[in-house]
C-alpha positions as CSV (number, residue, x, y, z in Angstrom):
1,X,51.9,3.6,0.5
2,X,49.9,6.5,1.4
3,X,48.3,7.0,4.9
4,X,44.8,8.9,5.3
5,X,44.0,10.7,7.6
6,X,41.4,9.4,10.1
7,X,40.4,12.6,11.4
8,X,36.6,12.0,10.5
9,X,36.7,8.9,12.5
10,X,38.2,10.7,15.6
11,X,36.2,10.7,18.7
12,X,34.3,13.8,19.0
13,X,33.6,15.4,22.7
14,X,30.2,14.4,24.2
15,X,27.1,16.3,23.2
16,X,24.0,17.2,25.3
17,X,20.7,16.1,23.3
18,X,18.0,18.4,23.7
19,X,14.9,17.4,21.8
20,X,12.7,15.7,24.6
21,X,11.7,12.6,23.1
22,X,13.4,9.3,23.1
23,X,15.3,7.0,20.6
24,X,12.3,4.8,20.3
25,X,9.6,7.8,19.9
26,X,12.1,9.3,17.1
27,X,12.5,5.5,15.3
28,X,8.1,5.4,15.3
29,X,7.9,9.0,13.3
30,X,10.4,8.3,11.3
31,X,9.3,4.9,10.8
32,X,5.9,6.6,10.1
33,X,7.2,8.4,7.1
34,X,8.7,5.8,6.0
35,X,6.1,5.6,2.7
36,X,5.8,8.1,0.1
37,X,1.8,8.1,0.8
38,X,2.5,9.3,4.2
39,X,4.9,12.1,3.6
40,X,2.7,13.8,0.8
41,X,-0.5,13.2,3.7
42,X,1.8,15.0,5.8
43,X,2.8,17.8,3.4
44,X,-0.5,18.1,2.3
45,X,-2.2,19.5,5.7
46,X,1.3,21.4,6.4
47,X,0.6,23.0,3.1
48,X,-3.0,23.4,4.7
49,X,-2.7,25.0,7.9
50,X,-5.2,24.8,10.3
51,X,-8.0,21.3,9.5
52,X,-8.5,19.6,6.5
53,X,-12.1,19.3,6.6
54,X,-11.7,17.7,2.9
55,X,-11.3,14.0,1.7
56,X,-8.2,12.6,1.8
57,X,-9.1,10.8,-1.2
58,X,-9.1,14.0,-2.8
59,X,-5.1,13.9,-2.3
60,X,-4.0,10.4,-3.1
61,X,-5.2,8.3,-5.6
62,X,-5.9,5.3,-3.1
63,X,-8.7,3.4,-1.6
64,X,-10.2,5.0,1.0
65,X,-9.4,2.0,3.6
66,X,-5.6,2.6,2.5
67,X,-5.5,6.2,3.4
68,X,-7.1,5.2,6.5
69,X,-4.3,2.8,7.3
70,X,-1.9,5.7,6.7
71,X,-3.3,8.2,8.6
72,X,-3.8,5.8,11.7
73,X,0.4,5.1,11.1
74,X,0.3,8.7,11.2
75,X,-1.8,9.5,14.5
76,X,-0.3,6.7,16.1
77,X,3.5,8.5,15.9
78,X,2.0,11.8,17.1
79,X,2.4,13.8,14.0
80,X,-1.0,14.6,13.0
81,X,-4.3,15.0,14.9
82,X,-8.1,14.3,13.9
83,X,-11.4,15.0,15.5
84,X,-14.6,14.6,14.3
85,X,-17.9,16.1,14.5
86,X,-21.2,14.9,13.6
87,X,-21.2,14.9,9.6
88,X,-17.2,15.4,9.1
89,X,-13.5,14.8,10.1
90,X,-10.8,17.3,10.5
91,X,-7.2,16.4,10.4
92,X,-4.6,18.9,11.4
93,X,-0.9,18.6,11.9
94,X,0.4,18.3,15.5
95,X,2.9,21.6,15.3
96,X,4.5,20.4,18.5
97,X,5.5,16.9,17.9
98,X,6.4,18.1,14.3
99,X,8.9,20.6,15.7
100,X,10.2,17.7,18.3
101,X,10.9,15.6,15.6
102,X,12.7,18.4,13.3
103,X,14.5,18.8,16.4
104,X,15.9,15.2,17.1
105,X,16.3,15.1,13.1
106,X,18.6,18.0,13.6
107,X,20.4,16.1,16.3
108,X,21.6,13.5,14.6
């Protein structure tokens, strides 16, 4: 009989986090692109830069009231931002909770 080794199992010394957000804030964005629609939404106005002044339709091939639902998952976990004015919306990436996020990710 052969023994293995369990040296991937060992205990490893404690580890100081330093993203600043917490376990349940990290489970909603990821949580939040959790859907293929979402991460190509996402990708698309990182791809973009600054605001998207366009249609979203214009990037998915989905009803305008499911976009909608996406990019509200979306806002709601932080990641991107959208103001309007009087004849348009603009939807922009929120840099800082996308870097918090790449940072718990890397923590992991």
């Amino acid at each position: 009989m052969s023994t293995m080794s369990n040296s991937c199992c060992a205990p490893k010394t404690s580890t100081t986090r330093t993203s600043d957000i917490d376990t349940d804030d990290l489970a909603r964005m990821c949580k939040a692109l959790a859907h293929p629609a979402r991460v190509q939404l996402l990708r698309h106005l990182i791809d973009h830069g600054d605001c998207y002044f366009g249609k979203l339709t214009d990037v998915l091939p989905l009803a305008p009231s499911t976009i909608s639902q996406h990019v509200s998952i979306l806002k709601e976990a932080g990641l991107i931002e959208g103001s309007s004015d009087e004849q348009r919306v603009c939807y922009c990436v929120n840099k800082e909770r996308l870097q918090q996020l790449k940072a718990a990710m890397a923590e992991l």
